[in-house]
C-alpha positions in Angstrom: 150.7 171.0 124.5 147.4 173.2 123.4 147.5 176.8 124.2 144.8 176.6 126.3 147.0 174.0 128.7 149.6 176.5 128.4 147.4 179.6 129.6 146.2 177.6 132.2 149.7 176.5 133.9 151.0 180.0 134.1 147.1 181.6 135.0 148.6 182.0 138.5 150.2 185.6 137.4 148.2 187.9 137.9 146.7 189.1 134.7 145.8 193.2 133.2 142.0 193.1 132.8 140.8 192.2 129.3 137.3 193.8 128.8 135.2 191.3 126.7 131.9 190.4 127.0 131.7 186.9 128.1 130.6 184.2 125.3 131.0 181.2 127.1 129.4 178.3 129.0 130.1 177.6 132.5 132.5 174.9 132.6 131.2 171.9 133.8 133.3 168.8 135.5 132.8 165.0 134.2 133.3 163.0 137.2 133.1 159.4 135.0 129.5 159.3 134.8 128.5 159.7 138.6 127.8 162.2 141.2 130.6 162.8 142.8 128.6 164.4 146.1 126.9 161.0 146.4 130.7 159.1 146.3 130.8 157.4 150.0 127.4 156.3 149.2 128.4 154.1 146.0 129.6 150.4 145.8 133.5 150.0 146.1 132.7 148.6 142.1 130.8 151.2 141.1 134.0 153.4 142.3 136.2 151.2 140.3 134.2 151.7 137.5 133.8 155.5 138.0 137.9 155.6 138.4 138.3 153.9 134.9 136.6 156.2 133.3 138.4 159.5 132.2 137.3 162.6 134.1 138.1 166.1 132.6 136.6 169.7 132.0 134.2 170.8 129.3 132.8 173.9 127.9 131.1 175.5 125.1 132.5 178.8 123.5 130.1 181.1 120.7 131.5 180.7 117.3 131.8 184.4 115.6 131.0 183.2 112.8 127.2 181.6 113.6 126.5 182.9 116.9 126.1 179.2 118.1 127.5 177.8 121.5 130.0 174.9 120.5 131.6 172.5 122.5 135.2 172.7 122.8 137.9 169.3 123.6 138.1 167.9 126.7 140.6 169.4 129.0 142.4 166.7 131.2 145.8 167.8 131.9 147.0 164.6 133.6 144.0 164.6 135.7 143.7 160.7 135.1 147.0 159.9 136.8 145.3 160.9 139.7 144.3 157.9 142.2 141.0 158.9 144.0 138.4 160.7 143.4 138.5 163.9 146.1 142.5 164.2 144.1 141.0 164.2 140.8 137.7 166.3 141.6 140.2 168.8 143.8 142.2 169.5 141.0 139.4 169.6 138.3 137.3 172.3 140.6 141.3 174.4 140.3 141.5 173.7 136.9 137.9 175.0 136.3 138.2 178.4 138.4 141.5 179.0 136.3 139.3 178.2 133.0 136.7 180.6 134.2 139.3 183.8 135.0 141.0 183.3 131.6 137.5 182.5 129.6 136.4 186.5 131.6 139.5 188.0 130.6 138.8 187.2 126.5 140.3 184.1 125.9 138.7 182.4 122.8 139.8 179.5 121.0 138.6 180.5 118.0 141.4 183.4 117.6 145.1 183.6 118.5 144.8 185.1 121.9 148.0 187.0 120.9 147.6 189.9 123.0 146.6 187.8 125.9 149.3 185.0 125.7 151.5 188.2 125.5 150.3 189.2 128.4 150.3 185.7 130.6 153.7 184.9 129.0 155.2 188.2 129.3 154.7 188.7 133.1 157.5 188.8 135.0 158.2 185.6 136.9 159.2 187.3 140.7 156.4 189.7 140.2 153.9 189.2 142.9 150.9 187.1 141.5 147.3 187.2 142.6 146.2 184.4 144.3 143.2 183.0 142.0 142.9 179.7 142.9 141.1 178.1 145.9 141.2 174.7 147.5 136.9 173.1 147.3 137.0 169.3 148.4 134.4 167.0 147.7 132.6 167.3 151.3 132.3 171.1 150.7 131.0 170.9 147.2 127.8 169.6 148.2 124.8 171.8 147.6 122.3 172.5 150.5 118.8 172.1 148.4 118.1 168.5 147.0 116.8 169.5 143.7 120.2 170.8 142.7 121.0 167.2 142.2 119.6 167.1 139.4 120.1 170.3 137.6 124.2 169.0 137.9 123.9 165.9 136.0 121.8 167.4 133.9 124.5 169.6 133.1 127.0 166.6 132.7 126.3 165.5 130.0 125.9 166.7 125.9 123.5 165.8 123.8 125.3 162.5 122.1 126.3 161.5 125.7 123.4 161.9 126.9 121.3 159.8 124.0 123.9 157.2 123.9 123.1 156.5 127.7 119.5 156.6 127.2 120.6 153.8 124.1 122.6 151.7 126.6 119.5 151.6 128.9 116.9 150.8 125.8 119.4 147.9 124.9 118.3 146.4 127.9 114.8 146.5 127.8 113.5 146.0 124.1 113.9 143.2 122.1 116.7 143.5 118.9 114.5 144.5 116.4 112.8 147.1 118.3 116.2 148.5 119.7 118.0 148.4 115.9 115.1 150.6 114.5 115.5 153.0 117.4 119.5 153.2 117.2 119.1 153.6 113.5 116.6 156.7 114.6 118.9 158.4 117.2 121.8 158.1 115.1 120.4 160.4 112.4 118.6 162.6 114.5 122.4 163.1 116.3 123.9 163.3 112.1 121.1 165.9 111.6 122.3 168.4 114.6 126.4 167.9 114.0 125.2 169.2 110.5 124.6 172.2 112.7 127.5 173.1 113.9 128.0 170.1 116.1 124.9 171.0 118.0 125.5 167.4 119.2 127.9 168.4 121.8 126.1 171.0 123.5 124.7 170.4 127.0 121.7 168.1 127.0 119.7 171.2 128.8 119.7 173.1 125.6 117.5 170.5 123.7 114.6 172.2 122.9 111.1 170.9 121.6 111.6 173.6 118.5 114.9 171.9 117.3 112.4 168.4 118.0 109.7 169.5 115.5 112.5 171.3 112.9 113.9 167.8 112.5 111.0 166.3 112.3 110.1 168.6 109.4 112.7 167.5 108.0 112.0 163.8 108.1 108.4 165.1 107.0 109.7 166.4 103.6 112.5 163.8 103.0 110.4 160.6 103.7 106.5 160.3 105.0 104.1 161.2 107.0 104.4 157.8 108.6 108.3 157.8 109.1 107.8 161.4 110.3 105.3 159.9 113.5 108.1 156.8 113.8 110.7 159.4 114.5 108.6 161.1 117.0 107.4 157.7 118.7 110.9 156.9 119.2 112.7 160.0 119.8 109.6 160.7 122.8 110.5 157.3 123.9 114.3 158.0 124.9 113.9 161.0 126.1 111.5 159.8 128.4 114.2 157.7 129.5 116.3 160.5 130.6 113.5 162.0 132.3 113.1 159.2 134.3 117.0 159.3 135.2 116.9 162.7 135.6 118.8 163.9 132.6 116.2 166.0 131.4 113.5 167.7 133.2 110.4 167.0 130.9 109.9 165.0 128.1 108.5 167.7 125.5 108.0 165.6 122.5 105.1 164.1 123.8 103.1 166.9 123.1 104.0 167.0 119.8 101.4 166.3 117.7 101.2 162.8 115.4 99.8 163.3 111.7 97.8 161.4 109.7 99.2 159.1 107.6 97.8 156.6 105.0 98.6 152.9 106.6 100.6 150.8 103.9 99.2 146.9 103.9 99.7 144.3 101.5 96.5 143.0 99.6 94.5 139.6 99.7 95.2 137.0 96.8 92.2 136.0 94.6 91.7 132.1 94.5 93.3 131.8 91.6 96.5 133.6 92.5 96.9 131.5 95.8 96.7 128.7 93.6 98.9 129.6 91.2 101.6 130.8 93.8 100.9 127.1 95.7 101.5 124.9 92.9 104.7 126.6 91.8 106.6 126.4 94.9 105.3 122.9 95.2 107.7 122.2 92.3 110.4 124.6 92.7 110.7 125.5 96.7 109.5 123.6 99.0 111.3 125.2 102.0 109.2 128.8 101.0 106.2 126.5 100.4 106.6 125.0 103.8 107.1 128.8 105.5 104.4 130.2 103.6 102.0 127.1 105.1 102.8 128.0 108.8 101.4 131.9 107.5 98.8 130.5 106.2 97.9 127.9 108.1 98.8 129.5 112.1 98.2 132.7 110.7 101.4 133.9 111.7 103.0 137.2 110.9 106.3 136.4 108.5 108.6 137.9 111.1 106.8 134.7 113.6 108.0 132.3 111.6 111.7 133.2 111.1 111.5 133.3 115.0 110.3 130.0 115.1 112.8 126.8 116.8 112.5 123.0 116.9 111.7 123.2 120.4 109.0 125.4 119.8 106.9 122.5 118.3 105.3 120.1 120.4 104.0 117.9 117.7 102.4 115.2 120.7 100.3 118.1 121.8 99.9 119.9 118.5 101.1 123.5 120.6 102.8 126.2 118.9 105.0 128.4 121.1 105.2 131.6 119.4 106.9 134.5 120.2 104.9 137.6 119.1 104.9 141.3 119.3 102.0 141.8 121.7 103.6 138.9 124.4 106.7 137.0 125.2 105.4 133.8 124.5 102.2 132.9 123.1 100.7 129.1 122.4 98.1 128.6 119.2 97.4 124.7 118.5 99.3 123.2 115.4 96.6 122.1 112.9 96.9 118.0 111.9 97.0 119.6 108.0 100.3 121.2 109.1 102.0 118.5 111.2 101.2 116.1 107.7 103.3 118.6 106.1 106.0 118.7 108.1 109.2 116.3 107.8 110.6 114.4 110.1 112.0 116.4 113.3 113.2 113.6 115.7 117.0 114.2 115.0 116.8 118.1 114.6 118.5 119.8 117.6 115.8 121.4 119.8 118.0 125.1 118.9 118.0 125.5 116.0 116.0 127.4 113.4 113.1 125.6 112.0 113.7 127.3 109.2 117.2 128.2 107.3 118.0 128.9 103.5 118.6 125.2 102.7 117.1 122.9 105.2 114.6 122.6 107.5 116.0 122.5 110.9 119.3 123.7 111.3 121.7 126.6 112.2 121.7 130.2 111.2 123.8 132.4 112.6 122.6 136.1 111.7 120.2 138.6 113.1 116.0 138.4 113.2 115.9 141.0 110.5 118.0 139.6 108.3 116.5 136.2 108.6 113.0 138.3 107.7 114.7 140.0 104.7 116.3 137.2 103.2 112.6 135.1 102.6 111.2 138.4 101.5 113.7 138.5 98.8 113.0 134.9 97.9 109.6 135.7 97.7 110.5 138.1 95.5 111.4 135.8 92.1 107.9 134.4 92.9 106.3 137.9 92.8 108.3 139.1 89.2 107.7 135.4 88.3 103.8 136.0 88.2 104.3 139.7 87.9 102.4 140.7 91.0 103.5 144.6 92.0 104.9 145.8 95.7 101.3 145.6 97.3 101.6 141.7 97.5 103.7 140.1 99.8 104.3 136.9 102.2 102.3 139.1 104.7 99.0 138.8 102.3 98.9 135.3 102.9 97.8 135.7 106.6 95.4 138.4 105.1 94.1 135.5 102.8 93.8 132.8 105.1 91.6 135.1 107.8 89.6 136.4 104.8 88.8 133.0 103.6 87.9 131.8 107.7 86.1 134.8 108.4 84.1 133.7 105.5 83.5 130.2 106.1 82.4 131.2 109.6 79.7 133.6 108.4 77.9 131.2 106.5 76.5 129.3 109.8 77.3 131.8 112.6 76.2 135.0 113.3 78.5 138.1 113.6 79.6 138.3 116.7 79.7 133.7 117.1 82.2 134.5 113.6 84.7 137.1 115.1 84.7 135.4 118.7 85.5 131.9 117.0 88.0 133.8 114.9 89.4 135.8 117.9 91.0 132.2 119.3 92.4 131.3 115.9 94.1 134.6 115.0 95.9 135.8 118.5 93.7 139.6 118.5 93.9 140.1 121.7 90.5 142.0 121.9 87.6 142.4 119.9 88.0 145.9 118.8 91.5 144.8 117.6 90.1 142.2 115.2 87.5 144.5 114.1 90.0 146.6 113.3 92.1 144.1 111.5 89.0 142.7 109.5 88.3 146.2 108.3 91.8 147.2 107.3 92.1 143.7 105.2 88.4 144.0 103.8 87.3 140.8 105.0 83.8 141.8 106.3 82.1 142.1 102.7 78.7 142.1 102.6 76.6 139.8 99.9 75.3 140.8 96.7 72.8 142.9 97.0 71.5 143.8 93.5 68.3 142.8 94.2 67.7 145.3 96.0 68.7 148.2 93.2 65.9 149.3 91.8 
């Protein structure tokens, strides 16, 4: 047994006063993840589930060394074996005031406590003792103003707890992708302050919005300007979550500023490189050929196409269901030049992938990103095959294809006739956003003009 647990038993004799300046948090009870005060008003599950979890006593001690508060282990002492909740709470709230008197008179775990064990252990055992215990039920704990409600759980909870919840809740409301690129995010930011003394497990009121912009200073110098505004997008975004479950008071990080960054896109293939590419997957990959037609040809995004199953085809009605980024579902026509090229479907199983590493229509058991990675890669060989550098990619065949449109519309229409027939083709959801797009991929050229120069 720890030395604390030892102190604690025998806290009932009364101790000589040990003058020390307190360097301690206030010890705060984990009731399995709920509010105790609000326990008649839960669901008998939600008990059951409370009851499963283990409930024990934290606190944070200053390390002499740093000056930081760090959290200490969990103190249960057989608190679990307890059946209900006022038992377990009851004995806790003991457990805490006892934790409190010996934390006062100097214990620290990060000496030998010599002179005080001497003291605890030393006392006589028929000496009178000093009663310092008291007996505070659940009904009684209950605070009288309603805000204090959430200044408790707020108080509940560490850092890592406290982001690991706001995960479990995220998990649940983005889609894979978006939910592995922000786990990936928390979980460094959570490295970064463990790095600090295990910053990590101190109480998720001591998050402050300077530690916020040192680590993303950090970011800043170790990576970009763009991964730098990811991290904040993110990081702004779960703790928004906690604010909304009362975790955390205010969400901080959204003042933060976002810097500029340079926006990384891949460039347009001349004619003769689209050819080129084209004819050599016509006679060595046909499956890439085929993937790279549905870019080119639905001017979908790469990461649309690895999504894509049988049953997303209705070849009758020549619809595309496509889920995108901006919308669950979205439908775009199939074009007849891209149902020619397609092979027959009729015995393919309406889930499975249209496409997979060796056939077109089948099973692949692995994650969205993966699936995405893996045709990059083949895309790859093509790339060193025709020695194009990292600025092309499968991506600058949608590029291409809208280039090539946008110009074919311009010759008869005007403007505005070009982008609003173009608008239907590409998905853009507004006019602005095309604009946008068009400009970023330097599509909107203007004609020769040097007849003009003088």
């Amino acid at each position: 047994m720890s030395k604390i647990s030892l102190l604690l038993q025998t806290v009932h004799a009364r101790v000589h006063d040990l003058p020390m300046k307190p360097h301690f948090s206030q010890p705060t009870i984990f009731t399995g993840g709920v509010d105790v005060r609000q326990w008649n008003k839960l669901s008998k599950k939600e008990q059951e589930i409370a009851l499963s979890k283990s409930w024990y006593l934290y606190y944070s001690c200053r390390n002499p060394k740093t000056g930081f508060l760090v959290r200490q282990p969990n103190i249960k002492n057989g608190v679990n074996k307890l059946k209900t909740a006022a038992e377990r709470f009851n004995y806790l709230e003991k457990l805490k005031i006892d934790l409190v008197y010996l934390l006062e008179k100097g214990f620290n775990p990060y000496t030998e406590n010599e002179d005080l064990e001497a003291k605890i252990f030393g006392k006589s055992t028929n000496e009178q003792s000093e009663p310092i215990r008291s007996t505070i039920s659940i009904e009684e704990s209950i605070p009288k103003k309603e805000n204090d409600v959430a200044e408790t759980q707020e108080n509940i909870l560490c850092i890592r707890e406290a982001f690991e919840f706001g995960l479990k809740l995220k998990k649940s409301s983005i889609g894979k992708t978006s939910y592995s690129g922000l786990q990936g995010r928390i979980k460094r930011f959570l490295t970064w302050m463990d790095e600090d003394n295990g910053a990590s497990a101190n109480s998720i009121s001591t998050l402050s919005k300077k530690s916020i912009i040192n680590y993303l200073n950090f970011v800043l110098i170790n990576s970009s300007a763009r991964n730098r505004n990811n991290t904040k997008a993110d990081l702004s975004s779960l703790i928004q979550t906690l604010v909304d479950n009362e975790l955390m008071k205010e969400n901080f990080v959204s003042s933060i500023n976002t810097l500029k960054s340079a926006p990384e896109r891949n460039k347009t293939y001349s004619v003769t490189q689209e050819t080129d590419i084209l004819s050599y997957l016509e006679a060595n990959d046909k499956i890439l050929l085929l993937f790279i037609q549905f870019i080119t040809y639905n001017f979908l995004r790469p990461v649309e196409v690895c999504r894509l199953r049988i049953s997303d085809l209705d070849l009758e009605g020549k619809k595309l269901f496509v889920r995108a980024k901006n919308k669950a579902v979205k439908v775009k026509i199939i074009p007849q030049k891209l149902i020619d090229l397609l092979p027959d479907l009729c015995n393919a199983r309406p889930d499975h992938f249209l496409f997979t590493p060796t056939e077109i229509g089948g099973e692949w058991e692995t994650e969205e990103n993966n699936r995405r990675d893996y045709f990059s890669k083949r895309f790859k060989e093509v790339k060193d095959h025709f020695n194009l550098d990292k600025n092309y990619g499968l991506y600058s065949f949608r590029h291409t294809s809208i280039t090539n449109l946008y110009k074919e519309f311009s010759r008869t229409l005007t403007p505005y006739e070009t982008k609003s027939r173009l608008m239907q083709i590409t998905g853009h959801q507004t006019m602005e956003a095309l604009e946008k797009y068009l400009r970023d991929i330097d599509a909107a050229l203007p004609e020769d003009y040097s007849h003009l120069l003088n």
